[in-house]
VEXBA-850907 format. One record per residue: x, y, z of N, C-alpha, C in turn; residue number from 1. Coordinates in steps of 0.02 Angstrom, whole numbers. Layout:
! VEXBA-850907
X:Y:Z:X:Y:Z:X:Y:Z:NUM
...
This chain:
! VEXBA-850907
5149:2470:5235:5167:2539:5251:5167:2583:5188:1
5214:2560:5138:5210:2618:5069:5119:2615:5057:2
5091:2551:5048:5015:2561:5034:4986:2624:5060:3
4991:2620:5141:4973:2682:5190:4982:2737:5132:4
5045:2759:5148:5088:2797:5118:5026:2858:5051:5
5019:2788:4991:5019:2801:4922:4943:2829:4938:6
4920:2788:4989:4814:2810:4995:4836:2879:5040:7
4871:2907:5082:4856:2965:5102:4906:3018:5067:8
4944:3010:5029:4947:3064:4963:4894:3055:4931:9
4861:3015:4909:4828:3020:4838:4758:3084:4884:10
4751:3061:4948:4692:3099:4992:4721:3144:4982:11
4755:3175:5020:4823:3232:5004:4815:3278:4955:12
4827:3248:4907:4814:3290:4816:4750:3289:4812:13
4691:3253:4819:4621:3261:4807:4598:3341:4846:14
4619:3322:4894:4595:3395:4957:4631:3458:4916:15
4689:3447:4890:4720:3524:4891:4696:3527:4802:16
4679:3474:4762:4636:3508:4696:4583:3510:4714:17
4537:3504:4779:4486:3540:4789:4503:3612:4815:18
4528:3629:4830:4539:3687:4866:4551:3722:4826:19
4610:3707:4773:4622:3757:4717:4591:3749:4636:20
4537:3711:4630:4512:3702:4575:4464:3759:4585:21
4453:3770:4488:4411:3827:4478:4343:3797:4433:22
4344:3744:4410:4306:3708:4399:4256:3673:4430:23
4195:3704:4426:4131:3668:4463:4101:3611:4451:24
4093:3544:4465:4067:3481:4473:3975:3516:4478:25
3961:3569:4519:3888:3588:4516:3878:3619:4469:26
3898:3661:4411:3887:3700:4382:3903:3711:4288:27
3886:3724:4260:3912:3730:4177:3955:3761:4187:28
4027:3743:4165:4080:3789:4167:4100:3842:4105:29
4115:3900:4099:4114:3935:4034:4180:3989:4043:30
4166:4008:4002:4230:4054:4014:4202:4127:4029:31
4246:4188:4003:4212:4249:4003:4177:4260:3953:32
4207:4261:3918:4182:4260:3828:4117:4246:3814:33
4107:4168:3860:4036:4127:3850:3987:4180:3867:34
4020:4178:3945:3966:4217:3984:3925:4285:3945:35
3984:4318:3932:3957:4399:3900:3905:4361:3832:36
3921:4321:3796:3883:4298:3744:3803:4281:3768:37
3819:4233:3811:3756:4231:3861:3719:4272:3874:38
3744:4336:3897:3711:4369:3938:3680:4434:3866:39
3696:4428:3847:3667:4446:3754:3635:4405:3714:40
3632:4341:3722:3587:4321:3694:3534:4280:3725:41
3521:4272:3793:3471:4227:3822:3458:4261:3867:42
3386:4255:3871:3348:4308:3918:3350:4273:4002:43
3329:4317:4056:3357:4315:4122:3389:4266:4142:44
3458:4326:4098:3543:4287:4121:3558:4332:4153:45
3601:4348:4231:3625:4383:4278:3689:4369:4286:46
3751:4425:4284:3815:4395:4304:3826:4414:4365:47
3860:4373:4398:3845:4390:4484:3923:4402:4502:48
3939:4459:4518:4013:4463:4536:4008:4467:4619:49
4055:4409:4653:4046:4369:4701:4123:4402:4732:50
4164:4455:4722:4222:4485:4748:4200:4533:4795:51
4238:4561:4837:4246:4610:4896:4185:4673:4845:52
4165:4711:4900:4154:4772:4888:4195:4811:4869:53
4291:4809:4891:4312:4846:4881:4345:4824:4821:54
4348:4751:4802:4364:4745:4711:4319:4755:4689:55
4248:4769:4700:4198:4781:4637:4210:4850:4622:56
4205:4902:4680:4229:4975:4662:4283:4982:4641:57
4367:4976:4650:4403:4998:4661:4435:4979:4587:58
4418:4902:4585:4481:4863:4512:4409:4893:4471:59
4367:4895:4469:4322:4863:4402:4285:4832:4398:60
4209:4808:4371:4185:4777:4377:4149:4758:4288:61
4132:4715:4276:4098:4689:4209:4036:4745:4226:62
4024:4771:4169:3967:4808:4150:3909:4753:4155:63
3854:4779:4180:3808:4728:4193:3811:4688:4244:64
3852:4683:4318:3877:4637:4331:3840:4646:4411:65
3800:4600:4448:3802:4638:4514:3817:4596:4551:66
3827:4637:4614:3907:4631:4682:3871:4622:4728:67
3857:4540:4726:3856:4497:4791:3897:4468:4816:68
3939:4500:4862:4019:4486:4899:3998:4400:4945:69
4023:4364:4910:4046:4284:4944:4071:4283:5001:70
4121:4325:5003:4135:4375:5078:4168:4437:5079:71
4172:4440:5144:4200:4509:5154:4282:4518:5189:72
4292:4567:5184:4365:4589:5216:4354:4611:5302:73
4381:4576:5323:4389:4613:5392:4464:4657:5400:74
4469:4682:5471:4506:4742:5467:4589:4696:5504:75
4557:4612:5537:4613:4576:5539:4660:4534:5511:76
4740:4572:5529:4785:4534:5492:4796:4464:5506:77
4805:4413:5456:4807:4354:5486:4878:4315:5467:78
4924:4283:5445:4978:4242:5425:4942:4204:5364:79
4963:4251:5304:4957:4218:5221:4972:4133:5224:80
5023:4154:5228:5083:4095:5205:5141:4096:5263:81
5126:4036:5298:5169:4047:5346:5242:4018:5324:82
5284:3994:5250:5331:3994:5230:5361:4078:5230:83
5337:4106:5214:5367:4165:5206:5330:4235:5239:84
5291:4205:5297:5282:4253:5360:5228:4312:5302:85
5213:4298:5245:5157:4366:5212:5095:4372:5273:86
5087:4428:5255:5004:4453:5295:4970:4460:5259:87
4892:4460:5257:4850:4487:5221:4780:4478:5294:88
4744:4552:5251:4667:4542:5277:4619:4493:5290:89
4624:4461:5343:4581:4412:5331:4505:4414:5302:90
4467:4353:5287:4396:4375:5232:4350:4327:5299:91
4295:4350:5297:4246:4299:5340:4184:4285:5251:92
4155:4231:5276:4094:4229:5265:4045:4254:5267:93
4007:4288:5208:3945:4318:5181:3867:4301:5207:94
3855:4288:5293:3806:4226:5299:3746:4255:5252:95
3736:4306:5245:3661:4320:5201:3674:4300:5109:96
3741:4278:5078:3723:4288:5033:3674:4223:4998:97
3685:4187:5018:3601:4130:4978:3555:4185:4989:98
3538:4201:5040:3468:4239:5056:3433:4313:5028:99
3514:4340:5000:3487:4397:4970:3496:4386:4898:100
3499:4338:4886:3525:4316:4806:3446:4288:4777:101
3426:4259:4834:3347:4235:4813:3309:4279:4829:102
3312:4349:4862:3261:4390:4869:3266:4417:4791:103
3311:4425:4752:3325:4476:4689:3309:4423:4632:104
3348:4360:4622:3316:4316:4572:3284:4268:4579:105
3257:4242:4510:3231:4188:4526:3246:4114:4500:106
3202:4060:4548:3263:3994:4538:3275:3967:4465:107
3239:3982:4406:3241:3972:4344:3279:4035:4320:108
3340:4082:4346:3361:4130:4308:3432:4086:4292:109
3453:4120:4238:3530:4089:4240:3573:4143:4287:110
3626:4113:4340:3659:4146:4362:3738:4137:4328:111
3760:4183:4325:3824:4176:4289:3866:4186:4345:112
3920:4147:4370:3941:4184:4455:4010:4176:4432:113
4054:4259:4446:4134:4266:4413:4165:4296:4488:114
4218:4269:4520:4257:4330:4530:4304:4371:4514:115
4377:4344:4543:4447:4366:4520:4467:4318:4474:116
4477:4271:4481:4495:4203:4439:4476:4148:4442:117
4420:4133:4471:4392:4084:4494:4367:4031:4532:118
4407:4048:4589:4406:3993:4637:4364:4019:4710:119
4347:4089:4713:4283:4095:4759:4218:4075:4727:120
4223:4096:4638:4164:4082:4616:4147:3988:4646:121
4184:3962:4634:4191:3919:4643:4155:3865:4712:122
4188:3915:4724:4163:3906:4832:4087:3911:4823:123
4069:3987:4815:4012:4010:4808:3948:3944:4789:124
3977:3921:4736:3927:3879:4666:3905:3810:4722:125
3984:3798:4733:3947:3729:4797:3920:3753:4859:126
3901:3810:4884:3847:3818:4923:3784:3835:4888:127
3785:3860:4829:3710:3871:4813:3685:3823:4784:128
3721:3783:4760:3712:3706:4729:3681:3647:4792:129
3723:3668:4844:3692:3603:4940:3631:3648:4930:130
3603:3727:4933:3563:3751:4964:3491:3718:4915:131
3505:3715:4835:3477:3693:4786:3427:3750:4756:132
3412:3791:4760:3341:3862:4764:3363:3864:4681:133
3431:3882:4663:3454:3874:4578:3473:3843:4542:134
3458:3832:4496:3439:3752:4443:3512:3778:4388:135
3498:3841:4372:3546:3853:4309:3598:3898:4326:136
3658:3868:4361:3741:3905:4384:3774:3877:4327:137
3798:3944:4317:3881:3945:4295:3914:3976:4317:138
3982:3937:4327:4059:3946:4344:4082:3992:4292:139
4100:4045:4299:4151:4098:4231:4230:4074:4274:140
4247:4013:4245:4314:4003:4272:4354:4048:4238:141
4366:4081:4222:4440:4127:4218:4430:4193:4260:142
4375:4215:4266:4361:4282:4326:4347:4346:4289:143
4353:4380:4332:4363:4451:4289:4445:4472:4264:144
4491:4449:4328:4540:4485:4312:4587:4417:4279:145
4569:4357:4285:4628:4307:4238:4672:4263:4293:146
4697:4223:4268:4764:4198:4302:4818:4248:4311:147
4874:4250:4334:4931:4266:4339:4971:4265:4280:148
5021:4278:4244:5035:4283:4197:5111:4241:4215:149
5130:4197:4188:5196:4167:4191:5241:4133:4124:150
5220:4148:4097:5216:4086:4027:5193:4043:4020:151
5208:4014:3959:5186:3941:3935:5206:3882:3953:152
5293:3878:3917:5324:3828:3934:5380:3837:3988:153
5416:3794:4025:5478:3803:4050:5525:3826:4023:154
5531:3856:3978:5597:3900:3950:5546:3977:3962:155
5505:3964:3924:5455:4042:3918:5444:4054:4008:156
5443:4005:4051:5412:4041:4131:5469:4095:4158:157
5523:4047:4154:5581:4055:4169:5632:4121:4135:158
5612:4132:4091:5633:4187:4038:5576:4263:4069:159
5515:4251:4074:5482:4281:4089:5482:4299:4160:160
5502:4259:4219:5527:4279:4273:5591:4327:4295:161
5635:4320:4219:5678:4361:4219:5677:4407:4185:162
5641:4432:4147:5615:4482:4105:5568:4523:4086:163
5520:4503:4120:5448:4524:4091:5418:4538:4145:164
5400:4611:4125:5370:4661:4192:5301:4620:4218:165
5267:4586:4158:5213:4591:4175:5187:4503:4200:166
5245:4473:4215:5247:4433:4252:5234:4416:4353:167
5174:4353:4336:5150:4364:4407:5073:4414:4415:168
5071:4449:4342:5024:4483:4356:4957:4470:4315:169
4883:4485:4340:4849:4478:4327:4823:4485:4243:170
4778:4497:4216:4751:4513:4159:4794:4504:4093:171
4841:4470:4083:4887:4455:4034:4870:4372:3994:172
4843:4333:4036:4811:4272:3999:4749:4262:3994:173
4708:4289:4014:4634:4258:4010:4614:4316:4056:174
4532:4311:4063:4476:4349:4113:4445:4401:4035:175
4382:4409:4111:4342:4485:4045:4388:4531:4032:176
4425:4564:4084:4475:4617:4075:4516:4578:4005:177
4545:4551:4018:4602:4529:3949:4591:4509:3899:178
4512:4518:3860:4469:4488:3812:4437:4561:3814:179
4447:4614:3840:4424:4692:3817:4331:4672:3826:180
4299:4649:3882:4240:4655:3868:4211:4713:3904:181
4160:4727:3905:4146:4815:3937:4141:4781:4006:182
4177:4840:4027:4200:4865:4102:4194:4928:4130:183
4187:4947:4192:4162:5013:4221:4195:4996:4286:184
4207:5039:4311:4218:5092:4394:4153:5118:4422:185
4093:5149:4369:4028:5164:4389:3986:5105:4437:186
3968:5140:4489:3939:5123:4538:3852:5134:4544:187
3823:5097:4502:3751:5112:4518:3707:5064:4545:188
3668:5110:4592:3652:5076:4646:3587:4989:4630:189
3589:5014:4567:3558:4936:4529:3578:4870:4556:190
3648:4899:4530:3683:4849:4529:3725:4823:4597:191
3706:4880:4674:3757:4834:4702:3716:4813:4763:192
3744:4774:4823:3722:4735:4858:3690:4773:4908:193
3634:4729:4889:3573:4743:4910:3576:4777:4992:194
3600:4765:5046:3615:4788:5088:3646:4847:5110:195
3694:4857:5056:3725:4947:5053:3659:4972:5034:196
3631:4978:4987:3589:5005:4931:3518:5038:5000:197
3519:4996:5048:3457:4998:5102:3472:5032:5131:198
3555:5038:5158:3572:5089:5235:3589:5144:5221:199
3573:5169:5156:3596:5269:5102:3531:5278:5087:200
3465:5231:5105:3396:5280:5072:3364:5308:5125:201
């Protein structure tokens, strides 16, 4: 019985660090830093920001960066977290994005693929990785906007939960934003998905 037990936790924990890992098994993992270096010094490198339409406009987006949404927002509320009853928008699936990703590059380009902090990029990388069309992915595990900000150690989380405004919040440990790399609000139509860009000409 404990045997049982110890093999379906250990399944248990495997499933939920898949779910929340930001680290790709398909892909070179890099940070932001890398990426922007990359994308300055090696020729057709693309950073692919894989967030909502309405985070590519609204928060910011990496200069250079174009907005192939992994998915989208629908207009239904669904149960976050059913410990504490939160709502949020639910997101569906992007079915065109392999398909419009290979109409624009090609399978020898480097794709650099970032979102918020990493874990759609993530998603993203193991479907284009099953689909196989791109040879050279990278993961920008920290995102654009970073982890959450909590501290370091257990005295510092804990101190910081009681003190520090900027606890819980984004761009305070890591991402492009918190490494000052160029960023824009500008919206040009270069750069965004391919499908808006068709239904305004």
């Amino acid at each position: 019985m404990l045997k049982k037990i110890i093999l379906i936790s250990v399944f248990l924990i495997s499933i939920l660090s898949l779910c929340w890992a930001r680290d790709s098994e398909f892909a070179t993992n890099i940070t932001s830093l890398q990426a922007y270096h990359l994308m300055k010094s090696e020729p057709n490198t693309y950073l692919i920001d894989v967030r909502t339409r309405f985070e590519y406009q609204d928060i910011g987006h990496a200069v250079g960066a174009y907005n192939f949404p992994y998915k989208f927002y629908t207009f239904e509320l669904g149960i976050k977290d059913k410990n504490s009853k939160s709502t949020a928008y639910k997101k569906v699936a992007n079915k065109d994005f392999i398909a419009e990703l290979k109409k624009k590059f090609k399978p020898t380009d480097n794709l650099l693929i970032m979102c918020r902090s990493g874990h759609r990029s993530a998603e993203a990388i193991a479907e284009l990785h099953k689909d196989g069309t791109f040879k050279k992915l990278y993961q920008v595990t920290d995102g654009f906007e970073g982890d959450k900000f909590h501290g370091l150690s257990k005295e510092e989380k804990d101190l910081a939960s009681k003190y520090s405004s900027y606890n819980g919040h984004r761009s305070r440990t890591n991402g492009w934003r918190y490494y000052g790399l160029p960023e824009t609000y500008s919206m040009d139509p270069k750069f965004l998905y391919p499908q808006d860009v068709e239904k305004v000409k």
